[in-house]
PLY file of the C-alpha trace (Angstrom):
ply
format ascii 1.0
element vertex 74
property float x
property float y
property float z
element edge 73
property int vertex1
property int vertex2
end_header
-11.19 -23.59 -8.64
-13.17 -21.77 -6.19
-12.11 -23.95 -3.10
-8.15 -22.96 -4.44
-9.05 -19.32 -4.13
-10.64 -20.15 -0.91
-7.89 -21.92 0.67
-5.31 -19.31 -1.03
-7.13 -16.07 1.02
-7.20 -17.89 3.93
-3.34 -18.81 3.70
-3.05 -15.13 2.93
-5.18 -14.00 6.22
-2.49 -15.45 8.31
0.62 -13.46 6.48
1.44 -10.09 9.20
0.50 -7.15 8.16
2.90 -6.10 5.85
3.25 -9.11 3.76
-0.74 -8.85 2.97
0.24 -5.18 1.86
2.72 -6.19 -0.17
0.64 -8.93 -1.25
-2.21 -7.40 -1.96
-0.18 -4.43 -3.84
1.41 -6.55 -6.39
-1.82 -8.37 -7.08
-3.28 -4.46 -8.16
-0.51 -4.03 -9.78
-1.11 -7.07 -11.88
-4.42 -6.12 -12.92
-2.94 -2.78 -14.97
-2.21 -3.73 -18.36
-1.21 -0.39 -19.28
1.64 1.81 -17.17
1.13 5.75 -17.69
4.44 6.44 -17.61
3.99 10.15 -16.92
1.74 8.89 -13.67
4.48 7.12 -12.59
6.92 9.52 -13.15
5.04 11.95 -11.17
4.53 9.31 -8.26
7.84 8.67 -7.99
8.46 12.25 -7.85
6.29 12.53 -4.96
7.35 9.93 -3.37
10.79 11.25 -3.15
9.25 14.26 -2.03
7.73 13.28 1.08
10.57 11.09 1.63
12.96 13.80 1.91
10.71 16.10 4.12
10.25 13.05 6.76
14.15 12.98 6.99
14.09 16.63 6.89
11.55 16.11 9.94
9.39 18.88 7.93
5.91 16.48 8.89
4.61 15.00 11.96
4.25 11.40 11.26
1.41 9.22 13.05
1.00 5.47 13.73
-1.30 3.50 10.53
-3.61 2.77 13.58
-4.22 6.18 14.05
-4.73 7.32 11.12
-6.90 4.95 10.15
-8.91 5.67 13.05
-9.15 9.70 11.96
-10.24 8.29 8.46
-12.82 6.00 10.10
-14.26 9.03 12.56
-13.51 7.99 15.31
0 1
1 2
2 3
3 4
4 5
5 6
6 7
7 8
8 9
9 10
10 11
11 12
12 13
13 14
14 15
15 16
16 17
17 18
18 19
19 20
20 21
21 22
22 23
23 24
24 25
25 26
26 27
27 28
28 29
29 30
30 31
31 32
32 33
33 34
34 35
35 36
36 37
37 38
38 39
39 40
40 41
41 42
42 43
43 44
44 45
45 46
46 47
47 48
48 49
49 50
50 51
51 52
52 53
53 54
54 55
55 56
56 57
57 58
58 59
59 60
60 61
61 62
62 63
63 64
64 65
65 66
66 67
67 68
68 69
69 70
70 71
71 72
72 73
């Protein structure tokens, strides 16, 4: 069992970048057994949100590199 999880990550490694996310999103996803639905509710409320004030062009959006670099310090 452990070489199949093994050889599954590694598969996974080689998906681009947005196909691990979406990967690795639905695999937290499967871990909650329980859905608050007045946390989603709220989510999706802000979610619609910020959508609206990017179209709006109400934020200054920055590349994922970037911003991970300003988490990271550096």
């Amino acid at each position: 069992m452990k070489q199949n999880i093994v050889e599954i990550l590694k598969e996974a490694l080689k998906l681009p970048p947005e196909a691990r996310a979406a990967l690795a999103g639905t695999l937290l996803d499967s871990l909650d057994e329980t859905v608050d639905r007045d946390a989603e509710s709220a989510w999706e409320a802000e979610v619609v949100m910020r959508l609206k004030e990017m179209d709006e062009g109400k934020v200054n959006l920055i590349p994922w590199a970037e911003a991970r670099a300003r988490i990271a310090g550096q």
